[in-house]
C-alpha positions as CSV (number, residue, x, y, z in Angstrom):
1,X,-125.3,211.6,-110.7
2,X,-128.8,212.7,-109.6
3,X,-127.5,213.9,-106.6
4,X,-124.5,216.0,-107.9
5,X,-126.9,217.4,-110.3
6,X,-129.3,218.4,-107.4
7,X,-126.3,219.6,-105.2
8,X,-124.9,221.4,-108.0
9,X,-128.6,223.4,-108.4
10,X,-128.7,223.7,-104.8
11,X,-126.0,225.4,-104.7
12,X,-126.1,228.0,-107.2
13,X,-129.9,228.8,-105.6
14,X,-127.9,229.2,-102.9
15,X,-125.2,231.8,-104.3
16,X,-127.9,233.2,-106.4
17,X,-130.1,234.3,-102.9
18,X,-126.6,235.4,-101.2
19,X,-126.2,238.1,-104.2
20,X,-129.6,239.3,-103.8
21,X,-128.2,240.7,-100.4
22,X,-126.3,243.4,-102.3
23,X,-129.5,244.8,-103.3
24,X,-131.7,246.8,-100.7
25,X,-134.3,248.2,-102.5
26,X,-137.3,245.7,-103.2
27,X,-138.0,245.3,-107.3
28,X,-141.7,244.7,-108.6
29,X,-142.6,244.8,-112.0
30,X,-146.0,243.4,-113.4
31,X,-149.4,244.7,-114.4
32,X,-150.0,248.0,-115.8
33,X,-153.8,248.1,-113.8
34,X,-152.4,247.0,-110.7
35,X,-149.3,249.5,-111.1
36,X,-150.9,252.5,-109.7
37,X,-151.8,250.8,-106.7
38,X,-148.5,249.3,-105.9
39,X,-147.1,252.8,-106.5
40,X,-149.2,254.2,-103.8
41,X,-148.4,251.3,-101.5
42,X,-144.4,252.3,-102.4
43,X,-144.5,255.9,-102.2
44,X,-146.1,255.6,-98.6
45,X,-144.1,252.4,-97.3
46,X,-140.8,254.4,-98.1
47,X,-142.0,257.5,-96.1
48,X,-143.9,255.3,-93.1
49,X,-140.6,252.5,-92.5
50,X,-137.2,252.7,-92.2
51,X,-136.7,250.8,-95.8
52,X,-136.3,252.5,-99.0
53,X,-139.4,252.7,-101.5
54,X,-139.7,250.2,-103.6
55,X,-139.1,250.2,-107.3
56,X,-142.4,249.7,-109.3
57,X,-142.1,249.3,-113.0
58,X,-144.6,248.6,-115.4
59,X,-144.1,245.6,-117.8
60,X,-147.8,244.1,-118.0
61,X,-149.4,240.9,-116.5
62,X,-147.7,238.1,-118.5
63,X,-144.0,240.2,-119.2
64,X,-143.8,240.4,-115.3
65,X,-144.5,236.8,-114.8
66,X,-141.8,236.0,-117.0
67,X,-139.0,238.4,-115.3
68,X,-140.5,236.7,-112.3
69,X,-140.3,233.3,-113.1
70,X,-136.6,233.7,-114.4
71,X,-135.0,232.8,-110.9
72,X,-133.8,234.3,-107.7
73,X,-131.2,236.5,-107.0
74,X,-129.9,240.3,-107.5
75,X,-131.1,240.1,-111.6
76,X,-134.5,239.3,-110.6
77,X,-137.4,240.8,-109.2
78,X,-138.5,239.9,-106.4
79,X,-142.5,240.7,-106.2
80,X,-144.9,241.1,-109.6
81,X,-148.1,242.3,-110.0
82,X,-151.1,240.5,-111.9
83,X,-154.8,241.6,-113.1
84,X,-154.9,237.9,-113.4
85,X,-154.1,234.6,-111.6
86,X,-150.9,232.6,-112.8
87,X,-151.2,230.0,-114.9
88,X,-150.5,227.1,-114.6
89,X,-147.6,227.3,-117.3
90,X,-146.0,230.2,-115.6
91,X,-146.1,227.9,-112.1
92,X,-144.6,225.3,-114.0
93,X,-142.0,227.9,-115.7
94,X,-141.3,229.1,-111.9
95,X,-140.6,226.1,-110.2
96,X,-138.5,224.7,-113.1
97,X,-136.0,227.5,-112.3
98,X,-135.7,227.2,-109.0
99,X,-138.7,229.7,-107.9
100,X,-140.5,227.0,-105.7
101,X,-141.9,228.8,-103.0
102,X,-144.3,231.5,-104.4
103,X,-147.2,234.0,-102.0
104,X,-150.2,234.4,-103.6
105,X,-151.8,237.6,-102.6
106,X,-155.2,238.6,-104.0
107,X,-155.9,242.5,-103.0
108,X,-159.5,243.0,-104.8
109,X,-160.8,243.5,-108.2
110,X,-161.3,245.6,-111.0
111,X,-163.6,246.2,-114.2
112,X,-162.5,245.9,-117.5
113,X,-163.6,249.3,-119.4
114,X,-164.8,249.9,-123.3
115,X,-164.1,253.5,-123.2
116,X,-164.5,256.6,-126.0
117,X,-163.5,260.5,-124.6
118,X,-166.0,262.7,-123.3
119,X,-168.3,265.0,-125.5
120,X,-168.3,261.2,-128.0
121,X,-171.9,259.3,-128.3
122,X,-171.6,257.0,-125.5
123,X,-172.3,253.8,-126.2
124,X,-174.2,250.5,-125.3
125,X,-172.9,247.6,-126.3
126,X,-173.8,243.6,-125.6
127,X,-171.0,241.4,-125.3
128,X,-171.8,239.5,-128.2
129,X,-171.4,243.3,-130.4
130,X,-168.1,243.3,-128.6
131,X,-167.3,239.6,-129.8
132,X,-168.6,240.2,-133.5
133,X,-166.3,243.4,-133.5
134,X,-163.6,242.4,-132.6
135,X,-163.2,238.4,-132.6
136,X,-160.6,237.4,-135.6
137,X,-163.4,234.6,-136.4
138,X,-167.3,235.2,-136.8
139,X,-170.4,233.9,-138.1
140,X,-171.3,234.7,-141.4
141,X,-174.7,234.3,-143.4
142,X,-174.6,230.6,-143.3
143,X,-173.6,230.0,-139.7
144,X,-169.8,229.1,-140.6
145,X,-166.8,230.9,-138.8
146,X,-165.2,233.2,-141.2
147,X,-162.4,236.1,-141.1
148,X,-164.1,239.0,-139.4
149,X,-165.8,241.8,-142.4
150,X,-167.5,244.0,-139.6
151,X,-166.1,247.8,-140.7
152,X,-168.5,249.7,-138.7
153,X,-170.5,249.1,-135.8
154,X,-173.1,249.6,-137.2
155,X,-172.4,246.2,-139.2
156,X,-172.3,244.8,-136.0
157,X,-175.2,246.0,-134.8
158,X,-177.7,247.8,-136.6
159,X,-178.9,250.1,-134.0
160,X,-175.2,251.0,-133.4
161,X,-173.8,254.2,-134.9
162,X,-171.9,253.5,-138.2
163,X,-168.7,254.5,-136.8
164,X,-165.6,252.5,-137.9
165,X,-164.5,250.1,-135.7
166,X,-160.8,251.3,-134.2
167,X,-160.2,249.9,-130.3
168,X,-157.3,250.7,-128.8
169,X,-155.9,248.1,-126.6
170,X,-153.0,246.2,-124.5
171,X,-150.9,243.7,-126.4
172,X,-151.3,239.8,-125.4
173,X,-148.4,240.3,-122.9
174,X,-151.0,242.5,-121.0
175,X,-153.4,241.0,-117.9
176,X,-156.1,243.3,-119.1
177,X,-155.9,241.9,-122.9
178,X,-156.3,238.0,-121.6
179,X,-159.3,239.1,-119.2
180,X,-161.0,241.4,-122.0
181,X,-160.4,238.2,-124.4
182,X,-162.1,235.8,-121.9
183,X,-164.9,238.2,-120.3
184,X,-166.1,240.3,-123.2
185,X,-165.0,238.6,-126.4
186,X,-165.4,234.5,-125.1
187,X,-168.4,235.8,-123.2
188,X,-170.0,237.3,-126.5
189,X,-169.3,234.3,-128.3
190,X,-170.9,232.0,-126.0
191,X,-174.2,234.5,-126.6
192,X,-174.3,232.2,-130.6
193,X,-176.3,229.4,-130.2
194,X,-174.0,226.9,-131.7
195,X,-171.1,228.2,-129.8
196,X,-172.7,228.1,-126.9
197,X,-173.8,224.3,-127.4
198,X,-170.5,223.4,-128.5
199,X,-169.1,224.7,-125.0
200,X,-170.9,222.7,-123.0
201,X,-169.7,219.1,-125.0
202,X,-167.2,217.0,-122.9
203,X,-164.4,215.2,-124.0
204,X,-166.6,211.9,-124.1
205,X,-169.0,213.4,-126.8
206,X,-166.7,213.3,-129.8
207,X,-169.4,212.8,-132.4
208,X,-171.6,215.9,-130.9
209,X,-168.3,217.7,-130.8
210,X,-167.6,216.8,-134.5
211,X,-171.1,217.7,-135.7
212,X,-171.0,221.3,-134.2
213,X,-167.1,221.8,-135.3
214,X,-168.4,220.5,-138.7
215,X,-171.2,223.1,-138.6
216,X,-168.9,226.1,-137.7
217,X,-166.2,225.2,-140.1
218,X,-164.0,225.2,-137.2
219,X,-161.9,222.3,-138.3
220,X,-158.7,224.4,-137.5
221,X,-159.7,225.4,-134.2
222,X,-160.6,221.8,-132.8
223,X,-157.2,220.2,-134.5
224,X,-155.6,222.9,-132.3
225,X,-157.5,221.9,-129.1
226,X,-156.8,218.2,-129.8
227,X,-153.0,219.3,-130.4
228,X,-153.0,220.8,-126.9
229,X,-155.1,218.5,-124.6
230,X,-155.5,215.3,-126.6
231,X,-157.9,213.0,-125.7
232,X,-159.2,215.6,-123.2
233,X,-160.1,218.3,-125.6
234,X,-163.5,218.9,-125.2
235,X,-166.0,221.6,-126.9
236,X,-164.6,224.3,-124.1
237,X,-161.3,224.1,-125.7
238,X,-161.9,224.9,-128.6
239,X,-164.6,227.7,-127.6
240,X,-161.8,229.4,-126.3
241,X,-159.4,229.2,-129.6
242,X,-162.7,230.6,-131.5
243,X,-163.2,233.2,-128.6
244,X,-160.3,234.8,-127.6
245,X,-159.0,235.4,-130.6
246,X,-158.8,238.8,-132.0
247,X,-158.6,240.5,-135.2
248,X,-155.2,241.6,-136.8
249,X,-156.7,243.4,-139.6
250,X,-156.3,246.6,-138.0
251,X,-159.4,247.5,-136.2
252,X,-158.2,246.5,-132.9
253,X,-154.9,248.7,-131.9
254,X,-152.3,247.7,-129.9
255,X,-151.2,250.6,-127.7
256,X,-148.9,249.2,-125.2
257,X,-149.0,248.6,-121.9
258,X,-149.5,252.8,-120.9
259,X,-153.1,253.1,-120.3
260,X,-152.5,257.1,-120.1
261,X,-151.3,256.5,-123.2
262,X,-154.8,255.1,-124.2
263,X,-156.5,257.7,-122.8
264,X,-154.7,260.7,-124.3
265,X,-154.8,259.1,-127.5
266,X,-159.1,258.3,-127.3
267,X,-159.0,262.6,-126.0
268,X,-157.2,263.4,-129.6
269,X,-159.4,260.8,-131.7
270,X,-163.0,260.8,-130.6
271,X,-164.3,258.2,-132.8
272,X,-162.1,255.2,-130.8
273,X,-162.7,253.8,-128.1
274,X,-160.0,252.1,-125.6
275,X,-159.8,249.4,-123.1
276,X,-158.3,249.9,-119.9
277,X,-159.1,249.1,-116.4
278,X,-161.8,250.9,-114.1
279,X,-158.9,252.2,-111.9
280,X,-158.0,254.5,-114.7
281,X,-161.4,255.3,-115.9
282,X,-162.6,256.4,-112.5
283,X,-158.9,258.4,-112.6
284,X,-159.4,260.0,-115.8
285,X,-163.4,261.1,-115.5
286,X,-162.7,264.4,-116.6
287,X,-161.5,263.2,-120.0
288,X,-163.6,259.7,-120.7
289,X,-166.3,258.0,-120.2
290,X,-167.1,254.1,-120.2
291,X,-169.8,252.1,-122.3
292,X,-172.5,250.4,-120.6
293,X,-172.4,247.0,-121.3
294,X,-175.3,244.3,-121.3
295,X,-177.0,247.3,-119.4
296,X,-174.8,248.0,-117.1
297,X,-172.2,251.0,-116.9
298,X,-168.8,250.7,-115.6
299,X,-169.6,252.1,-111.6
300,X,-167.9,251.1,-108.6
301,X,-171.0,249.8,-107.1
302,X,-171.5,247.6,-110.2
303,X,-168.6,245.8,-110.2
304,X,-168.3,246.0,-106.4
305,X,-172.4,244.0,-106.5
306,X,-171.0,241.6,-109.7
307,X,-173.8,243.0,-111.5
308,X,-171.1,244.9,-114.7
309,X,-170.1,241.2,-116.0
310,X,-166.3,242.4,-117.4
311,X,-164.6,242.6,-114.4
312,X,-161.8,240.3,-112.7
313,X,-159.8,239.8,-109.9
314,X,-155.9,241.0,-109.2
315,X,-153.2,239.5,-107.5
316,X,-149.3,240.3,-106.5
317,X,-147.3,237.4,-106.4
318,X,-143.8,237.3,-103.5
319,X,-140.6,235.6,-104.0
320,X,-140.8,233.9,-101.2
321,X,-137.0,232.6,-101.2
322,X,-136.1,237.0,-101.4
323,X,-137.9,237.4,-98.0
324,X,-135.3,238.0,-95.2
325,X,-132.7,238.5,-98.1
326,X,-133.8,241.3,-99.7
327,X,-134.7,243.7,-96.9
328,X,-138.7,245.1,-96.0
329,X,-140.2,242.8,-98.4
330,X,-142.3,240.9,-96.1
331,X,-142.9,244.5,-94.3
332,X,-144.1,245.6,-97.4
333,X,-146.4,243.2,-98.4
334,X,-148.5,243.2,-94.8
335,X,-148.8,247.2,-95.7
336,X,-150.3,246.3,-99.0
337,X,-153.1,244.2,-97.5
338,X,-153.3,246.5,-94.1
339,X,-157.0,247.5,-93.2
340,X,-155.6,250.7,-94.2
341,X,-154.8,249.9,-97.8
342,X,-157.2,247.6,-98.9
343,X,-159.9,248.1,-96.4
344,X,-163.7,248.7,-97.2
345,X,-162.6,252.3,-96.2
346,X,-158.6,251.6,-97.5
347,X,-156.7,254.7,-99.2
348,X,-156.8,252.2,-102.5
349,X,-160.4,252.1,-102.5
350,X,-160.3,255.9,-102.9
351,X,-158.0,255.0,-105.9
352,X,-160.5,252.4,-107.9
353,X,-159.6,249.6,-106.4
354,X,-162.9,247.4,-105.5
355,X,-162.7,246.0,-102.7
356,X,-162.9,242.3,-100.9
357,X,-165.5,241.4,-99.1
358,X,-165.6,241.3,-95.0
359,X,-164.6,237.7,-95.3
360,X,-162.1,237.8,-98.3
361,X,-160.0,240.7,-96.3
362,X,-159.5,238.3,-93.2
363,X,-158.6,235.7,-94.6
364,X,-156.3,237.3,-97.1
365,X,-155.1,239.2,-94.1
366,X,-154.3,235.6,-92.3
367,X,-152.9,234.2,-95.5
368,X,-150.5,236.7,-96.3
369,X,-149.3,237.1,-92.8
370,X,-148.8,233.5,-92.5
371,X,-146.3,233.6,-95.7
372,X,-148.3,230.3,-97.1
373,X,-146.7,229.0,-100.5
374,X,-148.9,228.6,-103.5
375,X,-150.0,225.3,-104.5
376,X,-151.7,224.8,-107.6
C-alpha cells in the first residue's frame, strides 16, 4: 500500500513538472527588499540572453515562501526571494509537498531602517527605546510585563521629543517585520536586566526559569514556550514570545508590503516614522532620512563593517525540480550571483545591496553553480 501511495505521488510530481513545460517565462515572487534587486537582475537577463525576462512580483518574505512551498508545476513559482533564511517550518512545509530539492542562494545583506521624511528632527534611538515603543508587553513600575502605555516617545525616553508614537510598518507576512522583531525589538528587550538573565537559562534550570517568569509576570508567555518545545523550552523561548511581539493598539501601522508606499506616506505625515530596508532608504535620500541607532546611522559602510546592529542577511531560494523544465532558470540564477551583479563593484551594490565578503562571493559563486540542495 506504501508503495502505491509513493507511486501514486511520484507520479503526479511527475505530471505536475511536465506542465511546467508549458510555461517559459520564469516566476519569482518573495520579499519586498530583495524585489528591486531581482528586478534589476530581470530587466537585464531578458535584454543580455535569449530567454524572456522574468516575472518578479512582490508578495513579502513569508507570503512567497508559502506560494513556494505549495508544489511544482505551471501554478507555482518557481524561484522566491527572502530578507531572511527559511525556516525550518517552511522546509518542512516544502518537502511535505513534494518540493524536496531546494538552492539556497545568499546574495548579501541589508540594514533594517527607523526612518521619519526629511526636514523632521532626526532621531537617536537605543534599541531598548525601540523595544519599550513598540513591544505589545513592557516593564512597568514594579518590574512586571504589562500591556504597553508608552504614547509619546518621550514616555519612552525622556530625552526623546514628546511626539506620538505612529510607525509605519510591514505586516508579519513581511521578511523585514520578523528581522525588525528579532534585531531591534528582541534586541531592546534583552537590554532589561531580568530579560536578559532570563535568556540565558537552559532548559535544565526550571526553578531559575520559574523564579524570573514569576518576577515578569510572564506566566502566559512561558506556558506558550512550554506548549511549543516541551521539555526543551528554555528562558530563550520565551524571550522571544516577550520580544517579538508587537503592539496592536494602534501605534505601530501596518502598511503593506509597498515600501514606496511607506515612504510617500512618512513625506505627507512628518511626525511618523517607517521601517523599510536600507536599499530603499539609500533610494529615496531625497525624501527621508534614517535614525541613528545605538550611535550608529543607517550608512553603507556601517552595515557593510557590522558596526549598525539592525541589519540581516538575504537569500533567493530555486525550485530545483523547475530547472531544465522551465527554461533559463539556472541561467538566471548564475547572473544574479555574477561578479557583475553582486560583486564588491556589482551593478546591485550601486543599488544598496551590501555586499559579501571576498570569501562569501566564491563560495556562494561555487555553491550556486554547483546546483547543491539545501539541507537543514
Amino acid at each position: 500500500m506504501k508503495k502505491l501511495a509513493y507511486g501514486l505521488v511520484a507520479a503526479a510530481t511527475v505530471a505536475n513538472i511536465s506542465v511546467a513545460s508549458a510555461r517559459d517565462t520564469i516566476s519569482i515572487v518573495g520579499s519586498s527588499t530583495v524585489y528591486p534587486f531581482a528586478t534589476v537582475v530581470a530587466e537585464r537577463f531578458g535584454k543580455s540572453s535569449d530567454f524572456k525576462a522574468p516575472k518578479v512580483e512582490s508578495t513579502g518574505s513569508g507570503g512567497g515562501l508559502k506560494l513556494f512551498c505549495k508544489g511544482v508545476g505551471e501554478a507555482n513559482p518557481d524561484v522566491t526571494n527572502a530578507s531572511r533564511r527559511i525556516k525550518q517550518s517552511e522546509f518542512e512545509k516544502c518537502q511535505k509537498n513534494g518540493v524536496t530539492d531546494i538552492i539556497e542562494v545568499l546574495i548579501g545583506y541589508d540594514g533594517i531602517v527607523l526612518a521619519n521624511a526629511k526636514g523632521s528632527e532626526p532621531m537617536e534611538l537605543t534599541r531598548k527605546d525601540i523595544y519599550l515603543a513598540l513591544a505589545k508587553l513592557v516593564p512597568g513600575p514594579d518590574g512586571k510585563l504589562i500591556e504597553n502605555p508608552n504614547q509619546t516617545w518621550k514616555d519612552v525616553n525622556a530625552a526623546l521629543p514628546a511626539t506620538k508614537i505612529e510607525v509605519l510598518g510591514p505586516p508579519p507576512t513581511s521578511g523585514t517585520r520578523d528581522a525588525f522583531a528579532e534585531l531591534a525589538l528582541e534586541g531592546g528587550a534583552r537590554k532589561i536586566d531580568d530579560i536578559k538573565k532570563l535568556r540565558k537559562l537552559k532548559a535544565d534550570q526550571k526553578d531559575e526559569i520559574a523564579v524570573l517568569v514569576k518576577k515578569l509576570g510572564a506566566e502566559a508567555a512561558w506556558a506558550a514556550a512550554v506548549d511549543k518545545k516541551g521539555a526543551k523550552a528554555k528562558g530563550k523561548d520565551v524571550v522571544k514570545i516577550i520580544g517579538r511581539s508587537v503592539r496592536e493598539d494602534g501605534a505601530y501601522i501596518e502598511a503593506g508590503e509597498n515600501d514606496n508606499l511607506i515612504v510617500n506616506k512618512l513625506v505627507a505625515n512628518p511626525s511618523a516614522l517607517g521601517i523599510f530596508g536600507f536599499s530603499f532608504l539609500d533610494q529615496n535620500s531625497d525624501k527621508v532620512q534614517g535614525s541613528v541607532i545605538d550611535g550608529k546611522a543607517p550608512t553603507f559602510d556601517a552595515i557593510a563593517g557590522g558596526e549598525y546592529k539592525v541589519s540581516r542577511p538575504l537569500y533567493f531560494y530555486v525550485k530545483k525540480a523547475h530547472i531544465g523544465v522551465v527554461p533559463g532558470i539556472e541561467e538566471y540564477l548564475n547572473a544574479f550571483v555574477s561578479e557583475d551583479a553582486i560583486g564588491p563593484d556589482g551593478y546591485l551594490i550601486d543599488k544598496g545591496l551590501i555586499p559579501l565578503s571576498e570569501d562569501k562571493f566564491e563560495e556562494l559563486a561555487d555553491s550556486a553553480k554547483s546546483l547543491k540542495s539545501l539541507e537543514l
